[in-house]
Backbone as numpy.savetxt, mean C-alpha at the origin, in Angstrom:
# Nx Ny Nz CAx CAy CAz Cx Cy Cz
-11.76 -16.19 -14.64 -10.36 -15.97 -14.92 -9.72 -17.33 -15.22
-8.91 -17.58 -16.56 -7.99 -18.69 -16.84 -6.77 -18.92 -16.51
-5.98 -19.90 -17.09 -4.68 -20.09 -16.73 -3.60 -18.60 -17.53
-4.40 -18.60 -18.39 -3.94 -17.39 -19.32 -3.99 -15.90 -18.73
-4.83 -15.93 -18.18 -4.99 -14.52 -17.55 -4.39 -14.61 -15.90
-4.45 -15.63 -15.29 -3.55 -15.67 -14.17 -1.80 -15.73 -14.82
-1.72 -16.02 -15.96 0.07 -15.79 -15.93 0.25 -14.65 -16.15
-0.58 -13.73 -17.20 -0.59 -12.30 -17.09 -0.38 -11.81 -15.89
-1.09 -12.05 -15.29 -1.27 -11.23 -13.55 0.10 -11.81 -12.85
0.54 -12.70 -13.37 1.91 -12.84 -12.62 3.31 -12.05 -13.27
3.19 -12.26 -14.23 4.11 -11.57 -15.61 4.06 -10.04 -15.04
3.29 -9.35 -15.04 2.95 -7.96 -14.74 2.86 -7.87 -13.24
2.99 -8.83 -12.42 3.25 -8.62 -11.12 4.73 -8.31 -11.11
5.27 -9.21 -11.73 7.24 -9.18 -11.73 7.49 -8.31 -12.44
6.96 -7.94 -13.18 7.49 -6.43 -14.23 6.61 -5.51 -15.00
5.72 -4.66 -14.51 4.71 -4.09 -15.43 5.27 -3.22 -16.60
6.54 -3.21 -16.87 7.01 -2.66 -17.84 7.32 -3.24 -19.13
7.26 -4.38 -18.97 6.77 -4.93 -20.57 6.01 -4.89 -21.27
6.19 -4.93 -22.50 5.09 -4.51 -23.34 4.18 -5.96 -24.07
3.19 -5.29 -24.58 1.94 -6.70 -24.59 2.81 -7.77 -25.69
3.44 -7.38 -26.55 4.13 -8.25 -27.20 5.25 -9.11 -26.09
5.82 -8.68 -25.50 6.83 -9.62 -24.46 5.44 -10.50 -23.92
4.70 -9.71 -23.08 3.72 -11.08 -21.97 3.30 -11.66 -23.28
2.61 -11.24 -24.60 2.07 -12.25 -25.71 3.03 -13.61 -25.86
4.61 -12.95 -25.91 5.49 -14.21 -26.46 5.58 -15.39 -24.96
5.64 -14.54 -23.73 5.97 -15.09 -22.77 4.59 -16.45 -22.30
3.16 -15.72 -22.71 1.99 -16.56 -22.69 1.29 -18.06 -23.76
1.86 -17.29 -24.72 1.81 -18.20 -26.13 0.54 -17.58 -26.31
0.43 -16.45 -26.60 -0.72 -15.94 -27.12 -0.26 -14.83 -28.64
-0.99 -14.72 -29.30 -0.62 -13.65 -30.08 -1.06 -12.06 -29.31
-0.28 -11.01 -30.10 -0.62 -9.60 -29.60 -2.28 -9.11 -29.42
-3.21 -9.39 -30.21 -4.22 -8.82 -29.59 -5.26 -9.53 -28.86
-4.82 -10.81 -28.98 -5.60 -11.21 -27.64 -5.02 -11.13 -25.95
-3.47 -11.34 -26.51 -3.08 -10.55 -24.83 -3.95 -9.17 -24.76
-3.38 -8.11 -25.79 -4.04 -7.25 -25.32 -5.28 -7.03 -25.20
-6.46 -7.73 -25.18 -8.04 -7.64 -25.18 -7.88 -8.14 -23.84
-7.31 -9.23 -23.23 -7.31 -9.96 -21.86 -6.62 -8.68 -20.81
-5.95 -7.96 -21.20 -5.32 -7.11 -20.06 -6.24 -5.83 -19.99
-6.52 -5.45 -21.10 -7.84 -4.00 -20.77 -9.01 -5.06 -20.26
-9.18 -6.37 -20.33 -10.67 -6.67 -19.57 -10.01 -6.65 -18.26
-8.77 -7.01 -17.80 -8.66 -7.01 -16.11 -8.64 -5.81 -15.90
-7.89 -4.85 -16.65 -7.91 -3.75 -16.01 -9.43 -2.93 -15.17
-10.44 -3.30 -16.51 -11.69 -2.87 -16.88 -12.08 -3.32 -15.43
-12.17 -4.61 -15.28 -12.51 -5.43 -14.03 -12.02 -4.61 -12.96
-10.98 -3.94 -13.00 -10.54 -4.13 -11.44 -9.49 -4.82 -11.06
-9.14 -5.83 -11.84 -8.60 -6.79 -11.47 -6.77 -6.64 -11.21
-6.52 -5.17 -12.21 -5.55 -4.78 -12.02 -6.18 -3.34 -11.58
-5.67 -2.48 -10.83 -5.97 -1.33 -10.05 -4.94 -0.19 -11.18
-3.69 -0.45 -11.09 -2.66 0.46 -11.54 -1.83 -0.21 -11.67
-0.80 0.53 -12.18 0.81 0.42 -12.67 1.80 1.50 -11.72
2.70 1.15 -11.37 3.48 1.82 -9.95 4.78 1.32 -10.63
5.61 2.43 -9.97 7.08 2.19 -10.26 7.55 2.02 -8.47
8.39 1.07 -8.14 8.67 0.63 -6.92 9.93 1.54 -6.54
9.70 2.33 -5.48 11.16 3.28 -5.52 11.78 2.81 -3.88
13.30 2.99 -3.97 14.03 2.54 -2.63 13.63 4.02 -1.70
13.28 3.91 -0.85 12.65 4.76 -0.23 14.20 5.33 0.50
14.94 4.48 1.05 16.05 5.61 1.54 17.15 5.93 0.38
16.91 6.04 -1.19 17.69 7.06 -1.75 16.95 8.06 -2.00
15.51 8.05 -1.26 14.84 8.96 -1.20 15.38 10.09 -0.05
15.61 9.44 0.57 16.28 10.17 2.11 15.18 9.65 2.84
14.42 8.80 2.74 13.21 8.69 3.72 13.48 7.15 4.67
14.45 7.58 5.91 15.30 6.32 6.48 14.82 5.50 7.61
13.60 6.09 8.39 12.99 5.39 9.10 11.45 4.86 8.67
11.06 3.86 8.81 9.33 3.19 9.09 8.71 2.82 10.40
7.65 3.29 10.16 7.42 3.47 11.85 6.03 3.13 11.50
5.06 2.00 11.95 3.96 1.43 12.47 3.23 2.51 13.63
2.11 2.99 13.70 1.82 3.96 14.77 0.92 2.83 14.96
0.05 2.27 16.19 -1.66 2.20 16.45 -2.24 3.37 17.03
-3.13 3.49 16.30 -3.96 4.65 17.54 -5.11 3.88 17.86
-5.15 4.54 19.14 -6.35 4.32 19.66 -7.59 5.44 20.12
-9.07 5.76 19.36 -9.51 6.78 19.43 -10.65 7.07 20.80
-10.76 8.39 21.34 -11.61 8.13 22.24 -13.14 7.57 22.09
-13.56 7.79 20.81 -15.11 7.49 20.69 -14.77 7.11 19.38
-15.78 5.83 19.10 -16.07 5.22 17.56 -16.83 5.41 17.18
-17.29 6.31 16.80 -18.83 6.79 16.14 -18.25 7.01 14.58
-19.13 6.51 13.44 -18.78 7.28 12.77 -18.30 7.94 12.32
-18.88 9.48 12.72 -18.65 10.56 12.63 -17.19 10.86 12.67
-16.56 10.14 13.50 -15.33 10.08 14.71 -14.66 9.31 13.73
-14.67 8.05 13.35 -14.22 7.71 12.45 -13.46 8.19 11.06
-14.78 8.87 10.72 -14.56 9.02 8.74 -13.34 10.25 9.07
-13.89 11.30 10.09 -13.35 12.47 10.51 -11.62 11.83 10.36
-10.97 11.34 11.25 -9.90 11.09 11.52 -9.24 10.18 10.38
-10.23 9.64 9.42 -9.48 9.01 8.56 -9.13 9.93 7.02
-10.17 10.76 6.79 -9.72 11.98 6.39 -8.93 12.71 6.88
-8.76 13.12 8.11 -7.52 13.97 8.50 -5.84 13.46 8.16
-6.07 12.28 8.70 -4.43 11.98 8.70 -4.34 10.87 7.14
-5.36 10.72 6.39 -5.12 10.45 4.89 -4.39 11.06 4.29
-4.14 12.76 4.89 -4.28 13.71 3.50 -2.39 13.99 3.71
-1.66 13.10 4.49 -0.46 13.99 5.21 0.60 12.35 3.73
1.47 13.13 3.04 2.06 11.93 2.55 3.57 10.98 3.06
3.21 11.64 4.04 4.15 10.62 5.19 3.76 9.52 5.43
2.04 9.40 5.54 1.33 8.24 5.82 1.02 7.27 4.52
1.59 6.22 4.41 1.44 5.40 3.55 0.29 4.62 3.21
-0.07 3.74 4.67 -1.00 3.45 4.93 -2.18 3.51 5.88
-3.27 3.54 5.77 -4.17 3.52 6.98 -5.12 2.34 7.19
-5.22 1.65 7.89 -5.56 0.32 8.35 -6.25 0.39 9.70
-7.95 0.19 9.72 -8.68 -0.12 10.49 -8.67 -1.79 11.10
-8.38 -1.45 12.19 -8.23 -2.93 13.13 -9.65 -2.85 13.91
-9.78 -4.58 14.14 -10.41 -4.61 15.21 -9.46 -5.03 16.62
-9.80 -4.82 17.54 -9.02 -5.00 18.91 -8.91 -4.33 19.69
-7.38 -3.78 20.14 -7.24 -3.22 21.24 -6.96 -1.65 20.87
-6.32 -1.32 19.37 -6.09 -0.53 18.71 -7.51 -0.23 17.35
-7.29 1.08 16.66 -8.72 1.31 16.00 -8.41 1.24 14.35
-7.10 1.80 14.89 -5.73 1.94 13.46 -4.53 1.51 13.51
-4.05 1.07 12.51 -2.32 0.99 12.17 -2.29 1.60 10.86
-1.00 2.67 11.44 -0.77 3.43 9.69 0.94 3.57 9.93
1.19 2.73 8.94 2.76 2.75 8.19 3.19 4.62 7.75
3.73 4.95 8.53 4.76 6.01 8.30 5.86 5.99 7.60
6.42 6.79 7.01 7.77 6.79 6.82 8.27 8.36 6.86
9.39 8.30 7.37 10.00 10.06 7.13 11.77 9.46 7.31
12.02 10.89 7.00 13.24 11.34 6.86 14.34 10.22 8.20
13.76 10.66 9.67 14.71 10.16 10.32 13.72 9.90 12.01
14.48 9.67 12.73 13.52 9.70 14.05 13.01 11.08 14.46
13.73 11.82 14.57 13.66 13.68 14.67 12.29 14.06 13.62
12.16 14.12 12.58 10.95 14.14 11.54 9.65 13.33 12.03
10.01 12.45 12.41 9.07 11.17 12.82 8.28 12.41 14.10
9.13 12.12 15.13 8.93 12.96 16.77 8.21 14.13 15.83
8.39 14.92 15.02 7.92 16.01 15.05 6.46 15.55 14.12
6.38 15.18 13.48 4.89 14.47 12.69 4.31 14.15 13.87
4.46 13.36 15.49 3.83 12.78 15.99 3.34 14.12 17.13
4.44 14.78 17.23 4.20 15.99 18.29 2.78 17.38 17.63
3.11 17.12 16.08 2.58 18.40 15.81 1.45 17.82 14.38
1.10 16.46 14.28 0.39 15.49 13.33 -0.35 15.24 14.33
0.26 14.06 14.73 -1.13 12.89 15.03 -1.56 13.12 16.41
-0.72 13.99 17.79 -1.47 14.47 19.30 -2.14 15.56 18.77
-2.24 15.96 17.72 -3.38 17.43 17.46 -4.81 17.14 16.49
-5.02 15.86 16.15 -5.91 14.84 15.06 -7.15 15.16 16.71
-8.18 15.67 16.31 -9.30 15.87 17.59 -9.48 13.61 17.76
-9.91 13.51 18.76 -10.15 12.14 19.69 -9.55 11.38 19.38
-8.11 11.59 19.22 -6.66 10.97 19.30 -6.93 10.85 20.93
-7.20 9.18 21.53 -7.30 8.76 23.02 -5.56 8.13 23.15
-4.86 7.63 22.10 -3.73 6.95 22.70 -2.82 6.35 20.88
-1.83 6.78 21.25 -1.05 6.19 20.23 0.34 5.50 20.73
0.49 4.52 20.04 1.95 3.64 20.12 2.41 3.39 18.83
3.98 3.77 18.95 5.18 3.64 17.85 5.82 3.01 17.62
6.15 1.69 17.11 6.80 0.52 16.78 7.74 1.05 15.46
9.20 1.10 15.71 9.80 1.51 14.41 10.56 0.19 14.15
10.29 0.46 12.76 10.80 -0.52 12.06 12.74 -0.77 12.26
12.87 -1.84 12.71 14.50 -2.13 12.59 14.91 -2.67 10.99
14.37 -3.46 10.45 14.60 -4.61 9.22 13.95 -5.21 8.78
14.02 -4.67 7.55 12.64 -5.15 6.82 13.22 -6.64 6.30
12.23 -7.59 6.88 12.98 -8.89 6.73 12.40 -9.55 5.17
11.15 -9.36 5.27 10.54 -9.80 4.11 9.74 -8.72 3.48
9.53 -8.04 1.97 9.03 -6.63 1.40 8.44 -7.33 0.14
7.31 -7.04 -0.20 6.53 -7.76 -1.40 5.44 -7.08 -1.40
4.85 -6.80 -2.77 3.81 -6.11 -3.22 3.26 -7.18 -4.01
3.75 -8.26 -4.45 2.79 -9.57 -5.26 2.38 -10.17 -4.23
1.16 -10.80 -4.94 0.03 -11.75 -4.56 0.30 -12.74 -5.20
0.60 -14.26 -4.42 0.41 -15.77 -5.08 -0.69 -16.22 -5.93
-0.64 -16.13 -7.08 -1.32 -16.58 -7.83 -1.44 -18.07 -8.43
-2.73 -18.78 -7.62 -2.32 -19.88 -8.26 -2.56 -20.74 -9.69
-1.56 -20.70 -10.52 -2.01 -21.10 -11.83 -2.57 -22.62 -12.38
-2.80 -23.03 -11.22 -3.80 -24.55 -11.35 -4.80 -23.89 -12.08
């Protein structure tokens, strides 16, 4: 990867809605070699997707809530099981295997605390070898970013 293809990846970090002629003028490249450089990252991997960033509470969706769980047995089995189960619910944003004291952290979001209580009462205490969960809700989101520092040295 060059200096050229890391400003792409920054350009399209700050706005994937431009089109290859804007990042071309913005790179000093002409149009089809930007565009040959952005289907090879894509191709790569290197870009995953294109997402539109939405404010989640004009969604109505006003609380974030961090769960850890902690499971009774790590087997496998026990594992994949539970990470399929509570994958499939789209309240859950994220799911994040820890090592430590906890097995998971998965970013929630819902409607309000009441929605939350009821996802946790009738979701995640009914998930089979659910041993222990804790709820950290979010007060303020101090810092929110989906880019990666790219360094263009």
């Amino acid at each position: 990867m060059d200096f050229k293809d890391k400003m792409i990846l920054s350009i399209i970090q700050e706005n994937s809605t431009l089109s290859v002629k804007e990042i071309s003028e913005k790179i000093g490249l002409t149009f089809t070699p930007t565009y040959e450089r952005i289907k090879q990252l894509e191709k790569n991997g290197t870009i995953e997707k294109y997402v539109g960033l939405l404010n989640r509470e004009k969604l109505g969706l006003n609380i974030v809530v961090y769960c850890n769980v902690r499971l009774k047995e790590q087997s496998q089995k026990v594992l994949e099981s539970f990470e399929k189960n509570i994958g499939k619910y789209d309240e859950v944003q994220e799911i994040i295997s820890l090592s430590g004291e906890y097995d998971y952290m998965l970013k929630i979001v819902s409607k309000d605390i009441n929605t939350y209580n009821d996802f946790t009462v009738n979701v995640i205490s009914n998930i089979p070898n659910i041993g222990q969960y804790h709820s950290s809700i979010v007060l303020h989101e101090v810092k929110k970013t989906t880019s990666f520092k790219i360094d263009l040295e």
